[in-house]
C-alpha positions in Angstrom: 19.6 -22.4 -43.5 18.4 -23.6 -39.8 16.6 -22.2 -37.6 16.8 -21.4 -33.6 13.5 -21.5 -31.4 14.0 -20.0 -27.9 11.6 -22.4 -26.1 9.9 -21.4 -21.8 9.9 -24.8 -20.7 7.3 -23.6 -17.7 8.6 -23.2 -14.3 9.5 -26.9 -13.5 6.6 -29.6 -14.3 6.2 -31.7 -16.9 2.5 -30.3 -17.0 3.2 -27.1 -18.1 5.1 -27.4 -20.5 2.8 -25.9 -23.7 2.4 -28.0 -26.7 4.2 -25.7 -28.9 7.4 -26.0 -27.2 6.9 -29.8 -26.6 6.5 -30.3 -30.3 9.3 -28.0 -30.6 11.4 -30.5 -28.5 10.3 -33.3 -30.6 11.3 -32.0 -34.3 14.7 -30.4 -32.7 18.2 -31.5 -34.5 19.9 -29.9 -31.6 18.8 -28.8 -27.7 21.1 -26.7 -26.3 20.6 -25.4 -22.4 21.7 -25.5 -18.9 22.2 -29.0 -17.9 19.7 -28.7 -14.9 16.7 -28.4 -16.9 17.2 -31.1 -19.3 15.4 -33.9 -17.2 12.5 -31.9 -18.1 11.7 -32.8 -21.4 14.2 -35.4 -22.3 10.9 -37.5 -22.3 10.2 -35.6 -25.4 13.7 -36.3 -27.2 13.8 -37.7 -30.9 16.4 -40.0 -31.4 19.3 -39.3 -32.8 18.9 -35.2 -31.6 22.2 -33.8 -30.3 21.7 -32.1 -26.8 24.2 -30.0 -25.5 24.2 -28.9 -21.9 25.8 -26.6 -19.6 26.6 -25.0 -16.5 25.3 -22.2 -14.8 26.5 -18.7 -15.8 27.3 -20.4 -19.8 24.6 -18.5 -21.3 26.8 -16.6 -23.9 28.3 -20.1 -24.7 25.0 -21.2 -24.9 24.0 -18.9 -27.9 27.1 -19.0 -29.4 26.6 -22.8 -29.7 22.9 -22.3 -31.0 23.9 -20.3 -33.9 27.0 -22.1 -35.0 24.7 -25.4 -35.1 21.7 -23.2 -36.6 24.4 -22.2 -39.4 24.8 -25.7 -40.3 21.4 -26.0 -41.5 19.9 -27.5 -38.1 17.0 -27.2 -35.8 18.1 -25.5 -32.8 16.1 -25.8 -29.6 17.3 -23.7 -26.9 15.5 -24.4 -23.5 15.1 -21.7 -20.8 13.2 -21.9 -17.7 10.0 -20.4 -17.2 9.3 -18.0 -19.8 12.1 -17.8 -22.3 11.5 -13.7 -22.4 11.5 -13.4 -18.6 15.3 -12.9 -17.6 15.5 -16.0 -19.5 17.6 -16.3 -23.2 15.6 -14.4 -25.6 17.1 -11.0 -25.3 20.9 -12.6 -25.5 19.7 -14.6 -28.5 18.4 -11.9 -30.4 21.4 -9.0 -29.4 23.3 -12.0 -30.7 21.6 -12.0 -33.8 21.8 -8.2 -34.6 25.6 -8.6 -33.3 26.5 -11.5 -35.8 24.5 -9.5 -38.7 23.2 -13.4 -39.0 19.6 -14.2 -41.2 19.1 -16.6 -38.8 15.3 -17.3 -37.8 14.6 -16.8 -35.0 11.4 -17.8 -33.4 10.4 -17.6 -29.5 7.9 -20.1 -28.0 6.4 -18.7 -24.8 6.0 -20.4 -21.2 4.6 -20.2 -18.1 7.3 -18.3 -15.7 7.6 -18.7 -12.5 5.6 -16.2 -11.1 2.6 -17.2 -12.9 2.8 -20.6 -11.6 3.3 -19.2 -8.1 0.2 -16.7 -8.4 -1.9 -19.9 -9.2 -0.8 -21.3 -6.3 -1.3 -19.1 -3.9 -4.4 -17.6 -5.1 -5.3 -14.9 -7.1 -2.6 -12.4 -6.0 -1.6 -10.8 -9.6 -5.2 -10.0 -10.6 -4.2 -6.4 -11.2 -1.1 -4.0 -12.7 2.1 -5.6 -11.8 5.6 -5.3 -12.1 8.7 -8.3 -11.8 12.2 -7.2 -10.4 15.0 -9.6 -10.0 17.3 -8.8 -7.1 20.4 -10.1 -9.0 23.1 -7.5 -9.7 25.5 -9.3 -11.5 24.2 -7.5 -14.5 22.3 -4.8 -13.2 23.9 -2.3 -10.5 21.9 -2.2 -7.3 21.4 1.7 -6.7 19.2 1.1 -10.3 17.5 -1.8 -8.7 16.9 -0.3 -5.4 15.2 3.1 -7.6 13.3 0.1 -9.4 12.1 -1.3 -5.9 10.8 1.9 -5.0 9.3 2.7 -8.0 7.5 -0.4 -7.5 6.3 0.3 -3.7 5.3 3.8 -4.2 3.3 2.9 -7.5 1.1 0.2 -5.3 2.0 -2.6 -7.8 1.8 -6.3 -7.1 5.5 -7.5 -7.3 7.2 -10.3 -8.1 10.8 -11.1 -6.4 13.0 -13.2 -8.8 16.7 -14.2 -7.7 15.6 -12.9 -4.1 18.8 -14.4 -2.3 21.7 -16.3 -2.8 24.5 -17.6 -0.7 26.2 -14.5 -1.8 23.2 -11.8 -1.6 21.8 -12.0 1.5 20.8 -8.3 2.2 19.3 -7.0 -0.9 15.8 -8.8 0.3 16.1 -7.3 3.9 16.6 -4.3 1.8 13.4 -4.2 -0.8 11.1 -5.2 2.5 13.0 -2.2 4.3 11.9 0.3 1.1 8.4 -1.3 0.9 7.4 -0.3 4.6 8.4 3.0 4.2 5.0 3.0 2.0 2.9 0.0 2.3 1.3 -1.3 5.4 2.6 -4.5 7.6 -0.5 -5.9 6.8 0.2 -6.4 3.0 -0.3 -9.5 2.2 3.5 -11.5 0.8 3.2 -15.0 -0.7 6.1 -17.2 -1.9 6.7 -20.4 -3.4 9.7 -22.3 -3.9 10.2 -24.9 -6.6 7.0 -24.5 -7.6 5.5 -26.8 -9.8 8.2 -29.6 -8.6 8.3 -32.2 -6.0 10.0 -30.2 -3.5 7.5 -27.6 -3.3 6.6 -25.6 -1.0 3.9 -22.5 -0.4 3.4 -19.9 2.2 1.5 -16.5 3.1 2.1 -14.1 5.4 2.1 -10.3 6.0 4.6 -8.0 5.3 5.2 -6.9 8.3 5.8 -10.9 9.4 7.6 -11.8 6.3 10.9 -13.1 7.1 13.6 -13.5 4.4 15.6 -16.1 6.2 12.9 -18.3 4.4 13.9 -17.6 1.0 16.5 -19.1 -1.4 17.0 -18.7 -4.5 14.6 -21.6 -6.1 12.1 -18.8 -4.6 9.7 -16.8 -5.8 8.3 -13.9 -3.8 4.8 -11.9 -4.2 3.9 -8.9 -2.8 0.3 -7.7 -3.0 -1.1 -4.1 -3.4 -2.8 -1.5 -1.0 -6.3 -3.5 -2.4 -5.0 -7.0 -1.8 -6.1 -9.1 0.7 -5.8 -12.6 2.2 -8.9 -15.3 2.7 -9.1 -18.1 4.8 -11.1 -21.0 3.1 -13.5 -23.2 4.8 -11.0 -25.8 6.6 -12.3 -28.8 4.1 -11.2 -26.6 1.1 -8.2 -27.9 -0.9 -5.8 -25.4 0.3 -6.4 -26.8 4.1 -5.4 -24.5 6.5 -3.2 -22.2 4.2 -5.1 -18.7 3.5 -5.3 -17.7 -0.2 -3.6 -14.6 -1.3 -6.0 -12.3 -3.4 -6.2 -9.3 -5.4 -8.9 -7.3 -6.8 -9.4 -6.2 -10.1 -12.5 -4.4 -8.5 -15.6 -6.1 -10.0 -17.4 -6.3 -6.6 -16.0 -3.0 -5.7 -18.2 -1.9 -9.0 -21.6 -3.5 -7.1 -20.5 -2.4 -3.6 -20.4 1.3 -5.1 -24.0 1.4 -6.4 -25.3 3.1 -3.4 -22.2 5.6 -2.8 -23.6 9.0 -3.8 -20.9 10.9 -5.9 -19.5 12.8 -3.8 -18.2 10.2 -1.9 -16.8 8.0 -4.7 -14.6 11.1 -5.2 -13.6 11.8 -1.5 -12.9 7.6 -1.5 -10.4 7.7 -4.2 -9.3 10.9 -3.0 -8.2 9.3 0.6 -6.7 6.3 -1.1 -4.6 8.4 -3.2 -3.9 10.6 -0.2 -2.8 7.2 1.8 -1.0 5.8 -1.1 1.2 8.7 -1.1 1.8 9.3 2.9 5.9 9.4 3.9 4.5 6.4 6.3 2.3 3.6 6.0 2.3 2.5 9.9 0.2 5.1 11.7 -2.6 4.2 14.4 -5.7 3.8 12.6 -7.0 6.6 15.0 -4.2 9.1 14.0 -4.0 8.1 10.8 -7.9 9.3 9.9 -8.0 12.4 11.3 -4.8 13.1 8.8 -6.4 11.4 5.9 -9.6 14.3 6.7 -6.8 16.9 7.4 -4.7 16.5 4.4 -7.8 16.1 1.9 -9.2 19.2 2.9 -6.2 21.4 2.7 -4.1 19.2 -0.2 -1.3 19.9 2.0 1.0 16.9 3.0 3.0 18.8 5.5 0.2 17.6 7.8 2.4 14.6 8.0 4.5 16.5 10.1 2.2 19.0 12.2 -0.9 16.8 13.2 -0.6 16.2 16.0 -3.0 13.5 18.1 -3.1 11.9 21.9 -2.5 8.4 21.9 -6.0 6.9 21.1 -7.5 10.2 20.8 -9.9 10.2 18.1 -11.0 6.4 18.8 -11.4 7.9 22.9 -13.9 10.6 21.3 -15.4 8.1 19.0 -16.4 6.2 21.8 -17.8 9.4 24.2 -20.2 10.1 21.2 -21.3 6.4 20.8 -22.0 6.0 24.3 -23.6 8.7 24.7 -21.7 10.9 26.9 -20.3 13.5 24.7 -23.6 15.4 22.9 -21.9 18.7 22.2 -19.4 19.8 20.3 -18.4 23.7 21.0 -16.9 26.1 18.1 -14.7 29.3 17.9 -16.2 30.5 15.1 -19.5 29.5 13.0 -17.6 28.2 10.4 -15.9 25.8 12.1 -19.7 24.8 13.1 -21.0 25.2 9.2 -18.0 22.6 8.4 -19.4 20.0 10.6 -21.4 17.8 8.5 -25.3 17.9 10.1 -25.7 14.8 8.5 -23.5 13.1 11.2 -24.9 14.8 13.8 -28.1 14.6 13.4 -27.7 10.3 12.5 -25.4 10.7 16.1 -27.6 12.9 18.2 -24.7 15.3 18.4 -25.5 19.7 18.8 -22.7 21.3 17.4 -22.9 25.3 18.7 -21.0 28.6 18.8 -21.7 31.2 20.6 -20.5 34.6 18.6 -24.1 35.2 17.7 -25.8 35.1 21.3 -26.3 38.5 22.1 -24.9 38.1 25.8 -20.9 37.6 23.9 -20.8 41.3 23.0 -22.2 42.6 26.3 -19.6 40.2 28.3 -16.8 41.1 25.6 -17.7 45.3 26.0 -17.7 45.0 29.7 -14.7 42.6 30.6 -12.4 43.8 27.7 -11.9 41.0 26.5 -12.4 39.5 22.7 -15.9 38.2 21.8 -14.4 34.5 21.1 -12.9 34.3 25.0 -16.6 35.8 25.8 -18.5 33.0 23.8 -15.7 30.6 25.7 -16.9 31.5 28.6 -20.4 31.3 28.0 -20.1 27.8 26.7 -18.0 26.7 29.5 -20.8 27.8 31.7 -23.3 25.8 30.1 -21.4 23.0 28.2 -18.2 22.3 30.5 -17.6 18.5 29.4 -18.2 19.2 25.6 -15.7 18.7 23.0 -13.9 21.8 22.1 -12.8 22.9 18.5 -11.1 26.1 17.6 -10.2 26.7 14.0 -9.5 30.5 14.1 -8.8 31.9 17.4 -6.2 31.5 19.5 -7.3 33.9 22.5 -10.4 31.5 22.9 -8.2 28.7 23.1 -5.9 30.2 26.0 -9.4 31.0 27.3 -10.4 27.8 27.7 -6.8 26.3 28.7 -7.3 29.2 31.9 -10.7 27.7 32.7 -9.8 24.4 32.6 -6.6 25.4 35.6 -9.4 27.1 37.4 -12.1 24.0 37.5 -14.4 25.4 36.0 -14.0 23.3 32.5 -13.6 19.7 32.0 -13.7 19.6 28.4 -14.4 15.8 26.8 -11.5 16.7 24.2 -9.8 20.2 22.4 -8.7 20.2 18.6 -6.9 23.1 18.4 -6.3 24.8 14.8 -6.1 28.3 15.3 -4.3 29.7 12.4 -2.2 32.9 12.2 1.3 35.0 13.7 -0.2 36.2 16.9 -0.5 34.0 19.8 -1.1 30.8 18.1 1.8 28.7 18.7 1.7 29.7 22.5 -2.1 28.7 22.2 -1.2 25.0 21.1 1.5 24.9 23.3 -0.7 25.6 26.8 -3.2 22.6 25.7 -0.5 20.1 25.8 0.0 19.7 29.7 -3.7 18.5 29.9 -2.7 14.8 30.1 -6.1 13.1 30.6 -8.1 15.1 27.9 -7.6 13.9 24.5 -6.4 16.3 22.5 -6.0 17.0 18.3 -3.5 19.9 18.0 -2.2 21.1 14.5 0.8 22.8 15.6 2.5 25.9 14.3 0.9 28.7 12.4 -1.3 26.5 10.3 -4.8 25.3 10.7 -8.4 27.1 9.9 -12.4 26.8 10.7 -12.0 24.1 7.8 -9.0 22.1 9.3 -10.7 22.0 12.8 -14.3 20.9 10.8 -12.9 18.3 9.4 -10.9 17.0 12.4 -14.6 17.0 13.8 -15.8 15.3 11.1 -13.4 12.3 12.0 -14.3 11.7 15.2 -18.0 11.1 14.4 -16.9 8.7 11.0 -14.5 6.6 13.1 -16.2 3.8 12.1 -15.7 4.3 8.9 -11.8 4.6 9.5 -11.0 0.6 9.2 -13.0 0.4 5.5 -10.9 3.6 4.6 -14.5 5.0 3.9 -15.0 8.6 4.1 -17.9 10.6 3.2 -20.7 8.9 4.3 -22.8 12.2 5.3 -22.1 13.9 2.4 
């Protein structure tokens, strides 16, 4: 009885080739494969061995062939690019196998696919989980690859594109890259090589935000990198020249960088990655895109997506005030909206953070005027601190307070989150700080918000500069 090996002949290269498969070649009675990929190891050929080639789209032929020769007592090689278990002929040889009933041996030598030569060349880029999708639906029906694709996106794993594009798919790539910036960022770093490992190779790296699929063909292979990866540019004497190399971590530095992170802050960092791994959007302002991070991990509540609302710049704009010195006070509602505010930040920033329920003028002003004590402490702080930076978290009558001092002159506030939460007046409240054009404002609208919404949107602003190392927590 003979014998059938299934044999990766690597991705194109006489180098890798493994020496199983190459002494494979060498014993074989029979090689049977597409005709292309012959010129690879006919080098290797013993004389007198039948080969049998064919075209493209034979591969049922192919295995058909294998075990009719295998059943005449021969050696059957059957060649397949790459890795032989990789969309290559494995799987068909073996359902052929259970479909004949045959006793057949079987035996599969592994290669190197395509995408593993590719990583090597650009890098590092598959250094953590991964996943491959081909793009071909000759076999496969595309609403199961495009569920596949975003599977793939959402999950943050390094990809790997095969049959990207051919003369007769040219969308399905436009496609994937459409579905992958629904949730990664344009900055994520895409490598591809085509014909790697052959004469006719080329590399490149880009963004995905830059990638363009008019590059590709189908002789391509395409890498996209994870929320962690990240691209390098050499010293310009390096081997790779000018071309950046594509890398992602498994985290072994992250390990050492972590030594000095307290706890508490490890936890609120993989908190905000989850967080930002599972936003609806992956484009947002670095600005805007912090003070939701802060906003959504302290009320687990992804609507914020929709109801955070920030000025153009805003929380950057503020940033700046406190660095350079001209914003030093931040003004409350309430106390807890003060208690939220970590003191660690202010004190490192030279910041006072004050509310004024507790000075005993509020209830005298509050008694005599009729108003509530919140408009009173308002107005007492406006009095004092009119170019501070404003944050309401539970009041909505100090917030129209302060949007009827600001008409009158009397308040020129350096920037107003607004987070009142409840049914009465609160809306209206958001919606009179809007027409303030030139004061930046953070507004959470609708009912929601809370003295912990409008800490935290506090807390921010003084840890922008934490924003770009997605950071959080340093005052903890």
């Amino acid at each position: 009885m003979g014998k059938i090996i299934v044999a990766g002949i690597g991705p194109g290269s006489k180098e890798d080739i493994t020496p199983a498969v190459l002494e494979a070649v060498r014993e074989a009675d029979c090689i049977v494969g597409y005709k292309y990929y012959f010129q690879f190891v006919e080098a290797y050929v013993k004389e007198g061995c039948e080969c049998i080639d064919t075209g493209m789209k034979k591969e049922r032929e192919r295995a058909e062939q294998a075990f009719l020769l295998a059943e005449q007592g021969k050696t059957v090689v059957v060649i397949s690019s790459g890795d032989a278990g990789i969309y290559g002929m494995g799987p068909l040889i073996y359902e052929m196998r259970r479909e004949r009933q045959s006793d057949i041996e079987v035996e599969v030598l592994p290669g190197i696919s395509a995408f593993q030569k590719a990583a090597s060349l650009l890098g590092a880029p598959i250094g953590h989980d991964l996943c491959i999708i081909s793009l071909s639906d000759l076999m496969t029906p595309w609403e199961v690859i495009e569920r596949r694709i975003k599977a793939a996106a959402m999950g943050d794993f390094v990809t790997a594109i095969y049959n990207p594009k051919s003369h007769g798919r040219y969308w399905q790539l436009y496609r994937l890259v459409e579905l992958f910036l629904q949730v990664r960022s344009p900055e994520t770093p895409v490598g591809y090589v085509r014909q790697a490992g052959r004469e006719e190779q080329e590399i490149k790296v880009t963004t995905l935000g830059e990638f363009d699929p008019e590059d590709i063909d189908m002789f391509t292979v395409v890498l996209i990198g994870n929320s962690q990866s990240y691209q390098w540019q050499p010293l310009s004497n390096s081997p790779e020249g000018e071309r950046p190399v594509f890398i992602t971590p498994r985290g072994y530095y992250r390990e050492e960088a972590a030594a000095d992170v307290k706890p508490g802050q490890q936890i609120m960092m993989e908190s905000f990655r989850t967080i930002k791994g599972e936003l609806k959007r992956q484009d947002y302002p670095l600005d805007h895109l912090w003070a939701l991070l802060h906003a959504i991990h302290t009320t687990a509540d992804f609507d914020m997506q929709r109801i955070l609302y920030t000025d153009e710049g805003a929380v950057e704009i503020l940033y700046n005030k406190v660095k350079d010195g001209t914003l030093k006070t931040i003004v409350t509602d309430v106390t807890m909206v003060t208690s939220g505010i970590r003191k660690g930040a202010l004190q490192r920033l030279g910041i006072e953070a004050k509310c004024y329920l507790g000075d005993p003028r509020v209830a005298e002003m509050a008694s005599t005027l009729g108003i509530t004590r919140t408009q009173a402490g308002i107005r007492l702080a406006v009095e004092e601190h009119p170019d501070a930076l404003f944050a309401f978290g539970n009041a909505p009558t100090a917030l129209m307070e302060l949007c009827d001092l600001i008409r009158k002159g009397k308040a020129k506030p350096a920037g107003i989150i607004a987070a009142p939460v409840g049914f009465v007046h609160v809306r209206e409240s958001k919606h009179m700080v809007k027409p303030f054009k030139d004061i930046p404002k953070i507004i959470v609208e609708g009912r929601k918000g809370g003295s912990n919404l409008a800490a935290t949107l506090c807390n921010a602003i003084l840890t922008f500069d934490d924003a770009a190392q997605l950071k959080p927590g340093r005052d903890l």
